[in-house]
Each structure stands twice: as C-alpha cells, then as structure tokens.
C-alpha positions as YAML, in Angstrom:
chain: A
units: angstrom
residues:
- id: 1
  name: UNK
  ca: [-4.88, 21.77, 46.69]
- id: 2
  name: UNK
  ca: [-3.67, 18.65, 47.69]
- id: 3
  name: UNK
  ca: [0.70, 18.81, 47.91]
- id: 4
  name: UNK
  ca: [2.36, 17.03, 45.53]
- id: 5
  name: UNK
  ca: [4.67, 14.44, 45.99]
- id: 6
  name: UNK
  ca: [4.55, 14.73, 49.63]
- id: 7
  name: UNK
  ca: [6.48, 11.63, 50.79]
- id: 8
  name: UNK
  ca: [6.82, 12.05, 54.91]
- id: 9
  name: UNK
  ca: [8.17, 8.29, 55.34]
- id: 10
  name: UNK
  ca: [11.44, 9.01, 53.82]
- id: 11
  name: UNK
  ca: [10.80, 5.93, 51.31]
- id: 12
  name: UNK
  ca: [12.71, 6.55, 47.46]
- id: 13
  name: UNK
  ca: [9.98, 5.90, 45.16]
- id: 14
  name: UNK
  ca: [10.45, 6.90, 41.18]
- id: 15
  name: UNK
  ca: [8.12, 10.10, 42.24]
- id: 16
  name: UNK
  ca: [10.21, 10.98, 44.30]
- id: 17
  name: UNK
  ca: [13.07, 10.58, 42.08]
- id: 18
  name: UNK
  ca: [11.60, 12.36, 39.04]
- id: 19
  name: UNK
  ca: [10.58, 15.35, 41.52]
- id: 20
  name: UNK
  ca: [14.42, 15.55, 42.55]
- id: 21
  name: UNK
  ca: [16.03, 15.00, 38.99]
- id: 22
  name: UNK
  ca: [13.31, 17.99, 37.83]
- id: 23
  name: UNK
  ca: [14.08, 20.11, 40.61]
- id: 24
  name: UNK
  ca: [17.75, 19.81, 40.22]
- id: 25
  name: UNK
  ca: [17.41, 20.53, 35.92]
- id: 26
  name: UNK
  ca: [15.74, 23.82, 36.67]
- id: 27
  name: UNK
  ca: [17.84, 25.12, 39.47]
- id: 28
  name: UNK
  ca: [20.92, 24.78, 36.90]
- id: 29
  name: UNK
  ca: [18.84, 26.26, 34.12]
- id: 30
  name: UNK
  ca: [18.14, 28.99, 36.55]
- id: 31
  name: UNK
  ca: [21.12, 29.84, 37.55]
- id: 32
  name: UNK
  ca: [22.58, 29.53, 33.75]
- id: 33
  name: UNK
  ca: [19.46, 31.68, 32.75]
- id: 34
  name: UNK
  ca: [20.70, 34.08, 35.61]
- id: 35
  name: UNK
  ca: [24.32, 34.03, 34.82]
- id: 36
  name: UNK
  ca: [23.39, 34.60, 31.29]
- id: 37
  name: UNK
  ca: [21.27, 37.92, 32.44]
- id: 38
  name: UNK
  ca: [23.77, 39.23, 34.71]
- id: 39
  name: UNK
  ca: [22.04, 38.50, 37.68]
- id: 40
  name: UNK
  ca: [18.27, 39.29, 36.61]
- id: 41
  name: UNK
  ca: [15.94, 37.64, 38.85]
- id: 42
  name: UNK
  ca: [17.11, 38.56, 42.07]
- id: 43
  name: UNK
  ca: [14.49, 38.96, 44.52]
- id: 44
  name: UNK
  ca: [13.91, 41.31, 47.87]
- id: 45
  name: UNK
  ca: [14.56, 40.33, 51.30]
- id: 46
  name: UNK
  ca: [11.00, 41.53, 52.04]
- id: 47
  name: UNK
  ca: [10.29, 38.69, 49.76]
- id: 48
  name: UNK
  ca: [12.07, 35.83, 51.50]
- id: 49
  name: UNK
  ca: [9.20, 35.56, 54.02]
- id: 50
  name: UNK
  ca: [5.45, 35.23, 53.06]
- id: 51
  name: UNK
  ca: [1.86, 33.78, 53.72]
- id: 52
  name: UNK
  ca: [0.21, 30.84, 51.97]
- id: 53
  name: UNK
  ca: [-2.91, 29.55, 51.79]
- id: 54
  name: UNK
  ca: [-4.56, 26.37, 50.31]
- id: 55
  name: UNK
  ca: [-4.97, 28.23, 47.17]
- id: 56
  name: UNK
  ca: [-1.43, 29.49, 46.39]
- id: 57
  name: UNK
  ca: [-0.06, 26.43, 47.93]
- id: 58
  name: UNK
  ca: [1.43, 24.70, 44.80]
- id: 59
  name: UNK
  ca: [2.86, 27.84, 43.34]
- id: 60
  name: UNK
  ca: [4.27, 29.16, 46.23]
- id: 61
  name: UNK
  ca: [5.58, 26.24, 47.78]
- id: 62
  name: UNK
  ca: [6.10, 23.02, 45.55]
- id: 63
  name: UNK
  ca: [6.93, 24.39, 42.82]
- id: 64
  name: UNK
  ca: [9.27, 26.99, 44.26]
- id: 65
  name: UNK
  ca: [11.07, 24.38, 46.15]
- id: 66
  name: UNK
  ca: [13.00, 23.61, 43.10]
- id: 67
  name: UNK
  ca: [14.55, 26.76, 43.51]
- id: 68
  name: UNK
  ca: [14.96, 27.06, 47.26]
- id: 69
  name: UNK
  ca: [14.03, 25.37, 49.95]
- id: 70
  name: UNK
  ca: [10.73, 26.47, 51.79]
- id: 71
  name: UNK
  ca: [10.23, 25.90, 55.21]
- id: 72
  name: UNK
  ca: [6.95, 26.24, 56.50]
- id: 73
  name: UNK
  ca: [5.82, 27.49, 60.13]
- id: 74
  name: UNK
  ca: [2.63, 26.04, 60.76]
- id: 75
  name: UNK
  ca: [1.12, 28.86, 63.32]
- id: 76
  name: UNK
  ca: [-2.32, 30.51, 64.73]
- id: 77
  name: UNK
  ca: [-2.86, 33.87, 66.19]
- id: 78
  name: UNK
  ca: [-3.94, 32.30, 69.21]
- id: 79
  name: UNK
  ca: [-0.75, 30.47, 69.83]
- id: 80
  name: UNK
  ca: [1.77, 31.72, 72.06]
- id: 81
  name: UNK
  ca: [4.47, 29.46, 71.69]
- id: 82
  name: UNK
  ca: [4.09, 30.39, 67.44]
- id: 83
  name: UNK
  ca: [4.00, 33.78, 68.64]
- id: 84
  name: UNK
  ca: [8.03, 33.33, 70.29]
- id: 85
  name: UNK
  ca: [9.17, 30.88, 67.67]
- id: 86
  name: UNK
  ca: [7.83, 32.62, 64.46]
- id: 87
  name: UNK
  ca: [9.84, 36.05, 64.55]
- id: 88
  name: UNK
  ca: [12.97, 33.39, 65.39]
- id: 89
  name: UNK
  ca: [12.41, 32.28, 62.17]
- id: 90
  name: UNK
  ca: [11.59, 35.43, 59.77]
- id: 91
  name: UNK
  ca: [15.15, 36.79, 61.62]
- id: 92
  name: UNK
  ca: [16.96, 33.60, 60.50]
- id: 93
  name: UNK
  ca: [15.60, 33.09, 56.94]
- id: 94
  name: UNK
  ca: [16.43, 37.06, 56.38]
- id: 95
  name: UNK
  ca: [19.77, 35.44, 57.72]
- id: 96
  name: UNK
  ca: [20.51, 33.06, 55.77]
- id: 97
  name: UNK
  ca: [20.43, 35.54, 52.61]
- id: 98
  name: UNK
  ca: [18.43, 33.31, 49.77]
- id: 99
  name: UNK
  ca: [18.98, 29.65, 50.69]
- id: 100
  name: UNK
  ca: [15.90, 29.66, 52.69]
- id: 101
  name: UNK
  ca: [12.82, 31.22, 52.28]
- id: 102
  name: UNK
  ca: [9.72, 30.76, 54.86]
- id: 103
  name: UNK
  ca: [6.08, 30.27, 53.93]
- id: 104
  name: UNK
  ca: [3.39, 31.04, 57.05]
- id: 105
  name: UNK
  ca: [0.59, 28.82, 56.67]
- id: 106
  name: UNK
  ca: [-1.79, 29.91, 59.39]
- id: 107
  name: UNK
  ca: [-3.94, 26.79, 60.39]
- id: 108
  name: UNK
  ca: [-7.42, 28.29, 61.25]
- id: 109
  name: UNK
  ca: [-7.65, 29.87, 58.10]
- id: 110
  name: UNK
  ca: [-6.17, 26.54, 56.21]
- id: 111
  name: UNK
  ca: [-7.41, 23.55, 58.13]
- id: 112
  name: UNK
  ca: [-6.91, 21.34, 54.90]
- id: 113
  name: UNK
  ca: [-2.76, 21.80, 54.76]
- id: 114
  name: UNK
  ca: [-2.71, 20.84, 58.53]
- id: 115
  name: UNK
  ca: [-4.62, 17.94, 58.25]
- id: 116
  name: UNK
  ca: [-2.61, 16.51, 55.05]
- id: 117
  name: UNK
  ca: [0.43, 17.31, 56.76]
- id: 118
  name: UNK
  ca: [-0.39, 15.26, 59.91]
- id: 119
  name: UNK
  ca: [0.13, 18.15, 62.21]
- id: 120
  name: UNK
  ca: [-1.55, 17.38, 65.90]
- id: 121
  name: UNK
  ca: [-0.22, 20.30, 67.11]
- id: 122
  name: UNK
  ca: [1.43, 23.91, 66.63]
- id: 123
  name: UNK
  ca: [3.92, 25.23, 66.05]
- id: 124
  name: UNK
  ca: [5.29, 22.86, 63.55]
- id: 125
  name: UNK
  ca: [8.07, 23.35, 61.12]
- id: 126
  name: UNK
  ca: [8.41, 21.82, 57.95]
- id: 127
  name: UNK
  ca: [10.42, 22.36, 54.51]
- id: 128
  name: UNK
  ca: [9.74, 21.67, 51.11]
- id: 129
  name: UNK
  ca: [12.74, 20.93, 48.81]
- id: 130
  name: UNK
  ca: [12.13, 19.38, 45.34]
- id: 131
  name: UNK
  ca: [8.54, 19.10, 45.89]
- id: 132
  name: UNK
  ca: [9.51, 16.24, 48.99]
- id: 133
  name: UNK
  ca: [8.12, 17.22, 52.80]
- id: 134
  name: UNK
  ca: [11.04, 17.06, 55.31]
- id: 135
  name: UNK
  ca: [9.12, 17.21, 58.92]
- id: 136
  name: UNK
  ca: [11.70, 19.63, 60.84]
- id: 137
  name: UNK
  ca: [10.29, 19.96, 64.54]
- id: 138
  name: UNK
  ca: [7.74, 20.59, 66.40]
- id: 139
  name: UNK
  ca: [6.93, 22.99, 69.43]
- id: 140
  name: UNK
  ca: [9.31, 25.28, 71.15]
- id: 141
  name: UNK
  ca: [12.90, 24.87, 70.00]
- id: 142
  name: UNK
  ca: [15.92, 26.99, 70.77]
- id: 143
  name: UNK
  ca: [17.86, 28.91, 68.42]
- id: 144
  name: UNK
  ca: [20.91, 26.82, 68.42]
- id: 145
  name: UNK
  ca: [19.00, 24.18, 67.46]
- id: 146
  name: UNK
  ca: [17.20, 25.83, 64.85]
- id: 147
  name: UNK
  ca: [20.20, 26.86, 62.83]
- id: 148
  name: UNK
  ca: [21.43, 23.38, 63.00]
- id: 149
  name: UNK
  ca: [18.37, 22.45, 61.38]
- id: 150
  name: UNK
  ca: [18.23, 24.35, 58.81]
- id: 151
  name: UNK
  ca: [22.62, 24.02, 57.94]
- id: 152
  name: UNK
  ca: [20.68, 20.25, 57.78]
- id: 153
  name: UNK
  ca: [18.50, 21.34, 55.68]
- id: 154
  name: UNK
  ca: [20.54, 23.79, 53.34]
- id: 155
  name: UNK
  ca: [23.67, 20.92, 52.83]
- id: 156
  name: UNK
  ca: [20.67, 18.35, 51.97]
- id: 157
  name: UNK
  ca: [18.98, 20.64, 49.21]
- id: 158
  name: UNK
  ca: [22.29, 21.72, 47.91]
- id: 159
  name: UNK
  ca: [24.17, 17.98, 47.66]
- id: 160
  name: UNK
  ca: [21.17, 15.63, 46.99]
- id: 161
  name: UNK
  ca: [19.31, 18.01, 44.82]
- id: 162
  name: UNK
  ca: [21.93, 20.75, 43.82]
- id: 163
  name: UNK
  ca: [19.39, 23.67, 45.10]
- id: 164
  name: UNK
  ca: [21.34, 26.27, 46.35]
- id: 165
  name: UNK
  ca: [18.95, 28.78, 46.67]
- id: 166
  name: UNK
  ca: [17.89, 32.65, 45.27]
- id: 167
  name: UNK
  ca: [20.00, 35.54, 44.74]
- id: 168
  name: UNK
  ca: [19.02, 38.14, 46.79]
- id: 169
  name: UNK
  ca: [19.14, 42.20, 45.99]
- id: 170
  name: UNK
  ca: [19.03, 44.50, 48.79]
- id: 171
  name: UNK
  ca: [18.13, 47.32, 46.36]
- id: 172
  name: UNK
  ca: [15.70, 45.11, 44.37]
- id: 173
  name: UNK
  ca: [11.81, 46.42, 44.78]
- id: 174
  name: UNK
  ca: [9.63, 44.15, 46.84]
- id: 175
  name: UNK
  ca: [7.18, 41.86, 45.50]
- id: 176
  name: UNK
  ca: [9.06, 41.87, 42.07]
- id: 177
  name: UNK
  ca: [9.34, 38.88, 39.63]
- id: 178
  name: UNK
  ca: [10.51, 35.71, 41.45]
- id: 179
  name: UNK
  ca: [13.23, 33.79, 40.27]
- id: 180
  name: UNK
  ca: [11.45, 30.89, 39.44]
- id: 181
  name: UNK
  ca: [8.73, 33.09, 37.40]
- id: 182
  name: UNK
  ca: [10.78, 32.58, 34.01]
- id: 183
  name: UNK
  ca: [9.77, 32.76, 30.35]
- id: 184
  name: UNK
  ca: [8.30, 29.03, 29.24]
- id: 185
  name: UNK
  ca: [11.10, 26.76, 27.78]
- id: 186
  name: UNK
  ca: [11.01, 25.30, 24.10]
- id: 187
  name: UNK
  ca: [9.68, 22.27, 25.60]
- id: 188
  name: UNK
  ca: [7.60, 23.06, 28.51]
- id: 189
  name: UNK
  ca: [4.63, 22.65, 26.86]
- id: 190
  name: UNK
  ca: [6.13, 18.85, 25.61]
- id: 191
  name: UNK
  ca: [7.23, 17.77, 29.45]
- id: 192
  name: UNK
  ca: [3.72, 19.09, 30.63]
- id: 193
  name: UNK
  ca: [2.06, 16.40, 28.32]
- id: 194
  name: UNK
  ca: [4.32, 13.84, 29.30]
- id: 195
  name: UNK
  ca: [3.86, 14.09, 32.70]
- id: 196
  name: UNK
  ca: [0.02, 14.25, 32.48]
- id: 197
  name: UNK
  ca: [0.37, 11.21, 29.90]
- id: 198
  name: UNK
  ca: [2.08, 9.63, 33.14]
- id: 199
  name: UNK
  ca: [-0.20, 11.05, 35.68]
- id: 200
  name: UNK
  ca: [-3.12, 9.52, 33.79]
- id: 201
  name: UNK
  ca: [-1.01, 5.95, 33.04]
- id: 202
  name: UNK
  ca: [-0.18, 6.36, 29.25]
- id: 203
  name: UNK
  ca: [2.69, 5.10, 29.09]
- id: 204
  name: UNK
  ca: [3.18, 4.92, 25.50]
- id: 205
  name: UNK
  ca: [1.82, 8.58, 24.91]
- id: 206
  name: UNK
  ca: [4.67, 9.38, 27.69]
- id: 207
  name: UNK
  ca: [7.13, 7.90, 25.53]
- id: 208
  name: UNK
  ca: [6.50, 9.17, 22.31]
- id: 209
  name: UNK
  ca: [6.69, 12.90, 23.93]
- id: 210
  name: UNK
  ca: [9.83, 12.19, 26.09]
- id: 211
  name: UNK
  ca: [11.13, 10.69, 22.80]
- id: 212
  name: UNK
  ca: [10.25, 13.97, 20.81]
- id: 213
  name: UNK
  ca: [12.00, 16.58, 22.73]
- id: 214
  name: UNK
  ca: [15.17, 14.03, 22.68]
- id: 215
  name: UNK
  ca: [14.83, 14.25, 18.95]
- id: 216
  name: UNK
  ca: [15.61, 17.75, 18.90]
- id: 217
  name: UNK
  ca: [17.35, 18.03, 22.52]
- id: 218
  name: UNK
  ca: [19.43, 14.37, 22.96]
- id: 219
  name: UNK
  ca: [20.78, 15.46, 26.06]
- id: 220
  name: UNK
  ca: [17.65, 17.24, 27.58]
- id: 221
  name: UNK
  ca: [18.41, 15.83, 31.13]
- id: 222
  name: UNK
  ca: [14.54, 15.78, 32.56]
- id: 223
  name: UNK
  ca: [13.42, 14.35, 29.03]
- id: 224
  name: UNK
  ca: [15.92, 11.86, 29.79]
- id: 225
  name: UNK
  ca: [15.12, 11.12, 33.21]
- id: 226
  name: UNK
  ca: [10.87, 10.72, 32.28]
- id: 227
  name: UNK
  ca: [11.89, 8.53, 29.15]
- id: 228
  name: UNK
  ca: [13.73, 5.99, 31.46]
- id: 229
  name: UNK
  ca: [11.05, 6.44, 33.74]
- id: 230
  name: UNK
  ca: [8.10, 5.75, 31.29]
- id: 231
  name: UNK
  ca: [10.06, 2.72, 29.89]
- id: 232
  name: UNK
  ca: [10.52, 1.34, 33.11]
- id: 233
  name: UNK
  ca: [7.20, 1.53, 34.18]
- id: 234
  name: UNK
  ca: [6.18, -0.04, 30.79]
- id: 235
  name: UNK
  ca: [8.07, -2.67, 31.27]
- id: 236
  name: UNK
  ca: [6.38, -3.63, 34.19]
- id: 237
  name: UNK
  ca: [3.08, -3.14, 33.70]
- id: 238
  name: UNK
  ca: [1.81, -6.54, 32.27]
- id: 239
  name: UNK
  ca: [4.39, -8.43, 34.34]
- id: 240
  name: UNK
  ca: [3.40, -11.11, 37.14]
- id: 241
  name: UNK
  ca: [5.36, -9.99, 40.29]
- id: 242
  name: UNK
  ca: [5.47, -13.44, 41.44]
- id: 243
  name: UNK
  ca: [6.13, -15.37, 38.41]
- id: 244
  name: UNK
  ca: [9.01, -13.10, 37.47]
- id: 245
  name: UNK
  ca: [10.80, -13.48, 40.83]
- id: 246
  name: UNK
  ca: [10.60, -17.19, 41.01]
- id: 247
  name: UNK
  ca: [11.99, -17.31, 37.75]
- id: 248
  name: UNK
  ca: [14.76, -15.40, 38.68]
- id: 249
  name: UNK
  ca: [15.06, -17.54, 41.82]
- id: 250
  name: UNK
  ca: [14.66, -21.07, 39.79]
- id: 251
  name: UNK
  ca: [16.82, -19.74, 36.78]
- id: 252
  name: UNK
  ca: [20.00, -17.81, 38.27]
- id: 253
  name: UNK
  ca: [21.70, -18.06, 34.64]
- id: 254
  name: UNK
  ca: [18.51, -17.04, 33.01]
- id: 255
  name: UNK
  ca: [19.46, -12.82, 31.61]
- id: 256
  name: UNK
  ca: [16.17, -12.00, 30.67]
- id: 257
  name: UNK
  ca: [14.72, -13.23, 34.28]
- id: 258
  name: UNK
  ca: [17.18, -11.47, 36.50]
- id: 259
  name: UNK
  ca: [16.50, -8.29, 34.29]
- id: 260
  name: UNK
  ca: [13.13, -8.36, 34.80]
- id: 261
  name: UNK
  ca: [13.50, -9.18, 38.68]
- id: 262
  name: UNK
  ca: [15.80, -6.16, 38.61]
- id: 263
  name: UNK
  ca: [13.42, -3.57, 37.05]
- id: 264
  name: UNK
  ca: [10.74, -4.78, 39.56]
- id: 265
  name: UNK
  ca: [13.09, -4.41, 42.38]
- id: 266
  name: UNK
  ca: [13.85, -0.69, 41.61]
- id: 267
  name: UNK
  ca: [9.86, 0.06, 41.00]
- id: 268
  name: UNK
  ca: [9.52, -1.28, 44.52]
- id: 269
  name: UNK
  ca: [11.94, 0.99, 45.91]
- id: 270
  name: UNK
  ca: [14.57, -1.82, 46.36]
- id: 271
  name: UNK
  ca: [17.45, -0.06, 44.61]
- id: 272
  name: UNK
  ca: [20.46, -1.90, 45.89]
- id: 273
  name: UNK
  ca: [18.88, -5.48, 45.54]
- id: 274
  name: UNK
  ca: [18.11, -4.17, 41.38]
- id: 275
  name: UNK
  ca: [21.99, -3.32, 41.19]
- id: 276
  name: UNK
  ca: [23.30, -5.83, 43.12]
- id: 277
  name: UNK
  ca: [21.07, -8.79, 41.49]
- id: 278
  name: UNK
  ca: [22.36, -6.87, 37.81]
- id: 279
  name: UNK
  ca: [26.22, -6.53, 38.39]
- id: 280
  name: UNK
  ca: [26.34, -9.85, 40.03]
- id: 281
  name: UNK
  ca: [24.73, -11.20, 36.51]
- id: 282
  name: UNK
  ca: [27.17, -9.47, 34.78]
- id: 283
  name: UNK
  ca: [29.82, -11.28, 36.79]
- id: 284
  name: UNK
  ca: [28.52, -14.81, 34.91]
- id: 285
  name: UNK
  ca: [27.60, -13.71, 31.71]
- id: 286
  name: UNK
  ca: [29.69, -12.75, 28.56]
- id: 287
  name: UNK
  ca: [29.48, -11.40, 25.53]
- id: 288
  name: UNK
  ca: [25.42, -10.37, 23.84]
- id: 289
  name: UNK
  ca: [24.22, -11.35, 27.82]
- id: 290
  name: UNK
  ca: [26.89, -9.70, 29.39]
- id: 291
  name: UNK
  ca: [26.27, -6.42, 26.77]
- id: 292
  name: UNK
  ca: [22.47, -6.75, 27.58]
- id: 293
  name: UNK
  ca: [22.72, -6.97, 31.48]
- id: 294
  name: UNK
  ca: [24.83, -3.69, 31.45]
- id: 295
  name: UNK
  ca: [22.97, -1.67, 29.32]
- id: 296
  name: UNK
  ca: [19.71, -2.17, 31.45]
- id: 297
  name: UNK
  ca: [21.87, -1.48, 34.17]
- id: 298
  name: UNK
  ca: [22.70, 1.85, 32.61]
- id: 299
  name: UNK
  ca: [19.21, 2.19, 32.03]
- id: 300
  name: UNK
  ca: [18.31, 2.23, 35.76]
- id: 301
  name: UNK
  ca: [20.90, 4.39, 36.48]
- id: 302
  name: UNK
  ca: [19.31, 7.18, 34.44]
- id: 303
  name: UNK
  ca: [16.49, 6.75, 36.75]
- id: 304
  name: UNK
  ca: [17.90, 6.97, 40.47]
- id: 305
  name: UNK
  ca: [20.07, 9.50, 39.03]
- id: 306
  name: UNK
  ca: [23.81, 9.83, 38.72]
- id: 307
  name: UNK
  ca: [24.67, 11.61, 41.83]
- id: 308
  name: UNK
  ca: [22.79, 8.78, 44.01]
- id: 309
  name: UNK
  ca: [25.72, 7.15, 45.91]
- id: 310
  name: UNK
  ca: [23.78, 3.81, 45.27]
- id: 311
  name: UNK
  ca: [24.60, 4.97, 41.87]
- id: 312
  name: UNK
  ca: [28.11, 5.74, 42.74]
- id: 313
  name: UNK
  ca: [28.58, 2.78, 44.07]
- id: 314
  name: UNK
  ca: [27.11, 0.08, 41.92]
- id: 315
  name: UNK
  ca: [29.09, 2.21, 38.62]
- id: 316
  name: UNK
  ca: [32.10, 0.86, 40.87]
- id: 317
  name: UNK
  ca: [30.99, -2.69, 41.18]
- id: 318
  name: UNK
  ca: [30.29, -2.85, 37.55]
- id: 319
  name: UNK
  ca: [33.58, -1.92, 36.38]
- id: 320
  name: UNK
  ca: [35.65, -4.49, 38.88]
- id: 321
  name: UNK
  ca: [32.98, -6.95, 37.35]
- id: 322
  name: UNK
  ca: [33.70, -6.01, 33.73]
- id: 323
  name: UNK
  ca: [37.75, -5.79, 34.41]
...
C-alpha cells in the first residue's frame, strides 16, 4: 500500500497541513478520551516494538503516527550492521516509555516500502509522525547520536504536532487494544466522505459535508480545518495563475486581485509571500476592503494552522497594521 502523505523534501503543502492539523485533533481527543477513562488504553511495552509489512503498513504506521511517532528500521537478516544497530533501537524505544514506538520493516520480504522510501541501502532509519516521513539516518550510528535523534524527533512531534505519545502499563497484557483503536466518533463516517470527496476533486461535495458536521459541531477543529481547505482549493480551481498575478502586479490597490494572488500563493506553498502580500493590503485599504482583506486573511490562517509561527507572526503584523 502505497504511504500516504509521504513528503521527504520537507516542502509545506495543504496535505501536509491537513495530515498535521488531523493528527494533532485526535491526539487531544485521545488523551481527553483517556483522561475521561482513567487511563484506559494503555498499551504493553512488549507492544512498543513490532513488524510491518506492506499489508499492515497504513494501520500500523500512518495512521498510528497521529498518536506517536513511529520510527522505522529498515533491516534484513543478512545484514550485519542491522544486526548491531537494531537491538540499539528496541532498548531505546522500550526507553523512552511511549513517545516512541519502532516498526521493523524487513526489506526482502517488503521490497515495495524500500523502494517508495528511496532507500539504496540498509540499515536506514526513518519516523513517521502525522502521516509525514522524516528520513533519520542511515548506516551505523552511535548511541549518542541516536538519542539525539530521536529528543529531535520527540520535541518535533510534540511542538509542531502536539503528539506526545502512548501511555504505557507495565502490568497491561501484551498485544491488547492500542490506543489509537477507539470507538468511531459521531462524525467519522462524515470526515471519511469529505476527504474521499477531496481525494477524488469534489470540491463542492467536500463542502457541503465539512459544512454539515459544523452545523451540529461549530467548533469541530478538523471539520474546520477541511472546510477552509475545500474553499480554498475551490477558489482556485477555475483561476488563471498568470492572469491573476499580473493583475495583482498591474493593480496594487486592486482587493479582490491581491486576494486572489494571496490564496494562490499559499496553494503553492508560498505562505509568507500570501501573508505578507495580505497584511501589507490591509495597510492601504479601509473600511468594506480593509474588513474583506482580513477576513480572508483569517481564512488562511485556519489552514496553516494556528500554532504555525508564520501564523504567529503574520497575527502580529496584522494587528500593528490595524492599530
């Protein structure tokens, strides 16, 4: 099964964004659903190390990385150098009590993960976290260096993503429930549609679902995030890149041009030049322009997400604009 959302180049696309936003709405619900149990879901420490294969790959690793980051250790029986490195690792995920777990992908049995993960050669370490692919190293590394790597790795899943990890039970039974193996929300079932709807380019149908859990739910924070998404991307989708931009070159004092620049900016990945291009129209507009510029603004901060410090930072610019 092919992984999804893999983005190695490091490039913020709104994938990547909606996989992070997700990620970080059901590791709160978890731990609220947890809280709310008095501690129910804990898992074994037997069960913070385990194989994978092609077929288990999106259970077991995407969509647990919303929970936890997964490294992976990329090894074959005939390896020696996997053969040092790998019990390094089980020792240091056991370690690390729940904000790691490790998945062992072993490449002669699943040539298919290796080659969509680019690896030339083994061992290789990666991590999942919020559905993303981090690359960690490759070959023989040294211990020291390993736990720096994953502190990396544990500060990144916890601040950008707010994944702190699993709750682990000495005394709970091995291969028991894992935490992310809840009971199906209200709405599950309504997010699942939307996202095929996007998946499949339906922008509209995305809408109208998004829109219907909202009814019920206003502050549903992933409904939010894929309704600012789908309107986004329906904004878009009839525009001419070029035409738009050299209006908003030709016509600085134009609103609706500079929006529209400013939406294609952030589908392009350029979030700072869609921020910058909005507050500095802010800055020579006033009253229904001024209003208009800064609630599309608003808009697009929904969709990088609110603790983005390119979010951060452009809520700051907009309020020395506005006073």
């Amino acid at each position: 099964m092919q992984p999804r959302n893999m983005s190695m180049s490091g490039v913020v696309d709104l994938a990547a964004v909606k996989a992070a936003q997700e990620a970080k709405a059901k590791a709160e619900q978890a731990r609220a659903e947890a809280a709310r149990q008095g501690g129910a879901g804990a898992v074994s420490p037997a069960d913070l190390v385990f194989d994978v294969d092609e077929a288990g790959f999106e259970r077991d690793v995407v969509q647990r990385s919303a929970e936890v980051p997964v490294v992976i250790d990329f090894w074959a029986e005939w390896c020696q150098p996997c053969k040092q490195l790998s019990p390094v690792l089980e020792r240091l995920t056991v370690e690390y009590d729940g904000r790691i777990v490790l998945a062992k992908i072993d490449v002669d049995a699943n040539q298919m993960l290796m080659q969509q993960f680019g690896i030339q050669g083994i061992p290789a370490v990666f991590a999942v976290v919020a559905g993303q692919a981090l690359p960690l190293f490759q070959g023989a590394a040294g211990e020291e260096q390993i736990r720096q790597t994953l502190d990396q790795l544990v500060a990144v899943a916890e601040q950008r993503f707010g994944i702190t990890g699993l709750t682990v039970d000495p005394n709970a039974e091995p291969g028991g429930t894992p935490a992310d193996a809840r009971t199906e929300g209200p709405y599950d079932a309504a997010l699942n549609a939307a996202a095929q709807a996007l998946d499949a380019g339906d922008l509209a149908g995305a809408v109208r679902a998004y829109q219907n859990v909202l009814a019920d739910d206003p502050a549903h924070p992933e409904a939010k995030l894929g309704l600012a998404q789908a309107e986004l991307l329906q904004r878009v989708q009839n525009l001419d890149p070029q035409q738009v931009r050299k209006d908003a070159a030709d016509k600085p004092a134009d609103v609706q041009a500079q929006i529209a620049a400013a939406d294609l900016d952030l589908v392009g990945g350029h979030v700072e030049d869609a921020f910058g291009r909005l507050v500095e129209t802010v800055q020579r507009t006033v009253g229904d322009d001024r209003e208009a510029v800064r609630l599309r603004l608003l808009e697009l901060f929904e969709v990088v997400g609110a603790d983005d410090p390119r979010v951060t930072a452009a809520r700051r610019a907009l309020a020395r604009a506005l006073f």
